[in-house]
C-alpha positions in Angstrom: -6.2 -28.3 -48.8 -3.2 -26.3 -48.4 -0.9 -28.6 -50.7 -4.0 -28.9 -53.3 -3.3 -27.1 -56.8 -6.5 -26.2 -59.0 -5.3 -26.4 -62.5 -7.9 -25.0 -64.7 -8.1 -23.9 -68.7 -9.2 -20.9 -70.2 -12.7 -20.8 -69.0 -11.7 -20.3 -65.7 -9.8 -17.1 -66.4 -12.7 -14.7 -64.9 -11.6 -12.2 -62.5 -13.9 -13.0 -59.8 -12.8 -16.7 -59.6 -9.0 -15.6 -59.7 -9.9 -12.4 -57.2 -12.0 -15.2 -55.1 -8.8 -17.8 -55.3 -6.5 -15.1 -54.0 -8.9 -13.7 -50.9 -9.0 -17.4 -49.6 -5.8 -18.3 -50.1 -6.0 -21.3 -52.6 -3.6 -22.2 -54.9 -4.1 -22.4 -58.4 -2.6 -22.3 -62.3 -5.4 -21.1 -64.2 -4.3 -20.9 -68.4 -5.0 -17.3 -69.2 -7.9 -16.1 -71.8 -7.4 -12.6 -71.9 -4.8 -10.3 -72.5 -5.6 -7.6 -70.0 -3.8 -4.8 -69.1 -0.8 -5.1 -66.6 -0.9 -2.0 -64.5 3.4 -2.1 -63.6 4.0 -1.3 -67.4 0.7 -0.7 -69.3 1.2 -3.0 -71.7 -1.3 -6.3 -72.5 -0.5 -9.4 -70.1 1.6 -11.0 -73.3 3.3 -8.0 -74.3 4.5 -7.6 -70.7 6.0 -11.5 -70.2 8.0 -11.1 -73.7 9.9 -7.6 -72.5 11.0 -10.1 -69.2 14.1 -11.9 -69.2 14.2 -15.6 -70.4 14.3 -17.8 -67.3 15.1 -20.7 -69.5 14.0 -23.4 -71.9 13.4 -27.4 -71.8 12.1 -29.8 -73.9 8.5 -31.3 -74.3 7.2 -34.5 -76.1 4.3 -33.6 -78.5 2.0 -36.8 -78.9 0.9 -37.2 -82.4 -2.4 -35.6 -82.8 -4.9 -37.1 -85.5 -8.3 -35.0 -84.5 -8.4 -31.6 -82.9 -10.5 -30.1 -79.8 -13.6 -29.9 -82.3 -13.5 -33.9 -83.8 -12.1 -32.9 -87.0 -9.1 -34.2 -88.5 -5.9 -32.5 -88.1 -3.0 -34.9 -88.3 -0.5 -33.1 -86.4 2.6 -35.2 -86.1 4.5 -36.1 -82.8 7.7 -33.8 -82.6 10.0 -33.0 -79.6 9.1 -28.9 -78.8 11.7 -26.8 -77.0 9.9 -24.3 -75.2 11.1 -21.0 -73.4 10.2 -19.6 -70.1 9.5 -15.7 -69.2 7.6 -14.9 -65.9 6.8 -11.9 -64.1 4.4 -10.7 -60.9 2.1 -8.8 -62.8 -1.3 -6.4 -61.2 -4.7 -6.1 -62.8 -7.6 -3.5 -62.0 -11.2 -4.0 -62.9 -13.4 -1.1 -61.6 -12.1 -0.6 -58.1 -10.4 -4.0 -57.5 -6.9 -4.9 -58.2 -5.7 -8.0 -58.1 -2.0 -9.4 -58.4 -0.6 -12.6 -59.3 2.1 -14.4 -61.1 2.7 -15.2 -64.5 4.5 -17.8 -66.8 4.5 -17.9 -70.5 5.8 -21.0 -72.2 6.7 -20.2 -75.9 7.8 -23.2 -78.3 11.4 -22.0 -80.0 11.6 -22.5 -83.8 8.1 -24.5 -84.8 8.1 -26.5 -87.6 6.7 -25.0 -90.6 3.3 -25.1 -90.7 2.9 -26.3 -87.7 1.0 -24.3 -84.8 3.5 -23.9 -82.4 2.9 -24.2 -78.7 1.9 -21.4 -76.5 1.0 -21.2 -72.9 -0.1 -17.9 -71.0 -0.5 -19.1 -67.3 -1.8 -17.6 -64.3 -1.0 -18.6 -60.9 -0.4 -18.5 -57.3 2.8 -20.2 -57.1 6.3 -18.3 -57.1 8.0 -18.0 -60.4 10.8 -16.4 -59.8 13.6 -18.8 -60.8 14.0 -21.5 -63.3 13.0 -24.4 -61.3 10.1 -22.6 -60.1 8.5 -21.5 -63.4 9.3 -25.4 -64.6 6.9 -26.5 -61.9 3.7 -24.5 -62.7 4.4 -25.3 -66.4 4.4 -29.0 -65.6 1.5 -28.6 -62.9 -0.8 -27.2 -65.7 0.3 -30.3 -68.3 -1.3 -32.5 -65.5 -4.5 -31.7 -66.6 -4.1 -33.5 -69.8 -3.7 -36.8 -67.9 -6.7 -36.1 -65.4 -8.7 -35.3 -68.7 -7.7 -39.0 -69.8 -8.8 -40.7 -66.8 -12.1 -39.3 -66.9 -12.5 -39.7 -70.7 -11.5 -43.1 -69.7 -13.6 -44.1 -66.9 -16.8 -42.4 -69.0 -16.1 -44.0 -72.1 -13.4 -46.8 -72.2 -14.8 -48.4 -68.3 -18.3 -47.7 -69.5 -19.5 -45.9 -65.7 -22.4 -44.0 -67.5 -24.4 -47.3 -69.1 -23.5 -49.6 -65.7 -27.0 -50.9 -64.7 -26.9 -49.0 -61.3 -30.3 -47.4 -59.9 -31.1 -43.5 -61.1 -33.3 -42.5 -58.0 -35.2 -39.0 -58.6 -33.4 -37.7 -55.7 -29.9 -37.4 -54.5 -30.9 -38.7 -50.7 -32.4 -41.4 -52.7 -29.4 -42.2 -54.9 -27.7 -42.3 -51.2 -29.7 -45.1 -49.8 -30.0 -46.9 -53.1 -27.9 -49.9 -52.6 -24.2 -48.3 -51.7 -22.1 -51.2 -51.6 -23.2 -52.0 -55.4 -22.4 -48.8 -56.4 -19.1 -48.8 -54.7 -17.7 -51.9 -56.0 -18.7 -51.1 -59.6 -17.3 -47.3 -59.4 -14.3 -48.2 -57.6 -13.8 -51.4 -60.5 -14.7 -48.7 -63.1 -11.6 -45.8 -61.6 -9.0 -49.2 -61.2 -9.9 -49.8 -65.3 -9.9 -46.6 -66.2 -6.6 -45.7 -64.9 -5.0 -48.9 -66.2 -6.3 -48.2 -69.6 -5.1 -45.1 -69.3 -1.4 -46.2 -68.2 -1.5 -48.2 -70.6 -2.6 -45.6 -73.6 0.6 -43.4 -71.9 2.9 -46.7 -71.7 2.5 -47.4 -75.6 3.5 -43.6 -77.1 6.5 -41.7 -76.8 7.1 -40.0 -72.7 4.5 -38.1 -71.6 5.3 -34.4 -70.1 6.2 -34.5 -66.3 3.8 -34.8 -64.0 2.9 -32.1 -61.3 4.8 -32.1 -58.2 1.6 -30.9 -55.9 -1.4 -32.6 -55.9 -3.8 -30.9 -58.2 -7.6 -31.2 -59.3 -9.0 -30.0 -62.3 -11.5 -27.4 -62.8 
């Protein structure tokens, strides 16, 4: 586990996971929800990044978009972003606890008008000192995108969830119910699934670079 990256969004920005994280030593790059307060300057966790210096920028392939997070329709169109990075070790206290980790904040440079630019807050275990560093948990957390596809895929395009495959009351039932069938059609369901996927990815414009480290999402 100790070359496994968690990569989690916003709902997984609660002190006790990251506080949890850090005690046992996992590595993670959790996108941050709150702005809370950085004990080394007293500012808000944003207001602390932009005072640090620029580490650098790159440039990011925006897919078009044509419904948002919620279904509806948004229509955003597929643009190449350039985005800056600013990170910084940064402490937090809640009651008696303090907790320190490392931050990245990817900020898209001159957005198109009207268009909501993008914006990433990220916390993390990794080091983030230099360029190359930063780069990495930036492209670690964009993996998540692409293990959200797979399962959308496997759920919905390979069809797992209507196979005609027993649904025992229990799991130790669900265990002895006919394994090799189960098997085969899962394991024909993931080989789909990630070939539709690839292919989805294959037919639009370069996807964002994969994470170096293996990573699950959470």
């Amino acid at each position: 586990m100790a070359r496994v990256v968690a990569v989690c969004d916003r709902e997984a920005d609660i002190f006790d996971y990251l506080h949890g994280k850090v005690a046992a030593g996992e590595r993670f790059v959790v996108r941050a929800r709150h702005l809370r307060r950085v004990l080394e300057s007293r500012a808000d966790l944003l207001q602390h990044l932009q005072a640090q210096a620029v580490l650098g920028s790159y440039r990011v392939e925006v897919a078009q978009t044509l419904l948002d997070h919620r279904g509806k329709r948004q229509g955003r169109p597929a643009r190449v972003a350039r985005l800056r990075r600013q990170s910084a070790s940064v402490t937090f206290r809640l009651q008696a606890a303090t907790l320190t980790l490392n931050a990245v904040r990817a900020d898209e440079m001159a957005p198109p008008s009207g268009v909501a630019p993008l914006r990433w807050l990220l916390l993390t275990s990794e080091p983030v000192v230099t360029h190359e560093q930063a780069l990495a948990v930036v492209h670690g957390y964009s993996a998540r995108w692409r293990i959200e596809d797979f399962h959308k895929a496997w759920k919905s395009g390979a069809g797992v969830e209507d196979a005609a495959l027993p649904r025992p009351v229990t799991w130790s039932g669900w265990r002895r119910s006919t394994p090799s069938r189960r098997c085969v059609c899962c394991s024909c369901a993931r080989a789909s699934r990630w070939r539709a996927s690839g292919a989805c990815k294959a037919g639009t414009s370069a996807p964002t670079p994969l994470s170096p480290w293996p990573v699950t999402r959470c």
